[in-house]
N, C-alpha and C positions, 0 to 999 in steps of 0.2 A: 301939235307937239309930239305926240307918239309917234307918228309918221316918221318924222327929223330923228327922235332917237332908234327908230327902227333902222335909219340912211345909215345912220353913224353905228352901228351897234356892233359890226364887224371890222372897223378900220382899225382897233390893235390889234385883232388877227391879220388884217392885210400888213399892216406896217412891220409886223414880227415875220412873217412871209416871206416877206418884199426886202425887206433888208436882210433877211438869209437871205436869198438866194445871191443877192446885189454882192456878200460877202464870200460865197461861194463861187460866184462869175469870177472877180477879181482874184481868188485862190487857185483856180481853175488855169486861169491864162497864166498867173505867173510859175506855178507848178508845172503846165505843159510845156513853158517856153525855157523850164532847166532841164525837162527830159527829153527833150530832142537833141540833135548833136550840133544844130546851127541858133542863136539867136532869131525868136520869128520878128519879133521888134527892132532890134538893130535893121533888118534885112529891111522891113515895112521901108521902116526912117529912110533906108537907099532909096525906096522905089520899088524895091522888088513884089510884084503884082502874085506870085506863085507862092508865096511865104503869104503873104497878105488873102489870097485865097483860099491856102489850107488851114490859118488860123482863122481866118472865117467860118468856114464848113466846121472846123472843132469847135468852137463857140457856140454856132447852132447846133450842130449836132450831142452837146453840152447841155444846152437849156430847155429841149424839147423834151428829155427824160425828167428834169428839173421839173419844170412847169407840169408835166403829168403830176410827178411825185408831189408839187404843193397842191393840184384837185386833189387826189385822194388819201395823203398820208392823214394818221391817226392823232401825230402829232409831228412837232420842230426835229424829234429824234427823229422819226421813221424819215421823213423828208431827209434830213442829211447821210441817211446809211444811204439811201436812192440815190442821191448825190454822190456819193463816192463811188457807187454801182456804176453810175454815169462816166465819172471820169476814168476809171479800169477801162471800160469798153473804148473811150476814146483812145486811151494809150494803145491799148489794143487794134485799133484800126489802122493807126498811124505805122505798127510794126507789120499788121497786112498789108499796107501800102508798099512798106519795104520791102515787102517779098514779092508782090508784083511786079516792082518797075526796077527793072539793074539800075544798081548806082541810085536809087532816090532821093538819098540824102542828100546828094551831091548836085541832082537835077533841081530841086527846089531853090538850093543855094546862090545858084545859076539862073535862075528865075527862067527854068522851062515850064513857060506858062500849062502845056500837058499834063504834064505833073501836080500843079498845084489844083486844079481843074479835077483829075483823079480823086487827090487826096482828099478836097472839100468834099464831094458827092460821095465818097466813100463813108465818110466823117456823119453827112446826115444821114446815109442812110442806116447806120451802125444806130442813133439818135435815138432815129423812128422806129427801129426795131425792138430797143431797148426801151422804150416809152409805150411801145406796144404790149412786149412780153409783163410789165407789172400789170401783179393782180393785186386787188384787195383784201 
């Protein structure tokens, strides 16, 4: 019987966690997909594979500062400042993107597969950096 309550003895901290973050992913996409200049959704729904790639790479590159932040935050607060830490830097990556590639905005719209290919690996590796730089 101690055993079983030792299994179970963290799953309200997993489930308060886990559904932050679950509520932060969903705030995350729909906040990114007003501060670009195209719909990444709409475009998905067409088929467009370049939109569907660079909101991939933001997602990921989203969750992996995330997932840091839920190991080592001290609590629900610290985890969601990290979480907005996370989404600045994505914004931020997306507007590096723009400055690399003339006309970006325009090439993704256009489903220049290049471009979305760019933008995802820029996105993680902004992620990884920013999942790296927290300390404790």
């Amino acid at each position: 019987m101690d055993r079983l309550q030792a299994l179970f003895s963290g799953s309200s901290a997993f489930a308060l966690y886990f559904g932050a973050a679950l509520v932060l992913l969903v705030a995350f996409v729909g906040l990114y997909n007003l501060l670009t200049p195209y719909s990444e959704m709409a475009l998905i729904r067409e088929g467009n594979r370049s939109a569907a790639l660079a909101l991939g790479g933001a997602i990921v590159g989203f969750v992996i500062p995330v997932g840091k932040a839920i190991e080592q935050s001290s609590s629900l607060v610290d985890m969601i400042v990290w979480a907005a830490i996370a989404f600045v830097a994505q914004v931020a990556a997306y507007g590096a993107g723009a400055l690399f590639v003339p006309h970006f905005r325009r090439t993704i719209a256009e489903d220049h597969l290049a471009s979305g290919i760019l933008l995802a690996a820029l996105s993680v590796a902004i992620g990884i950096l920013n999942a790296a730089s927290m300390t404790s």
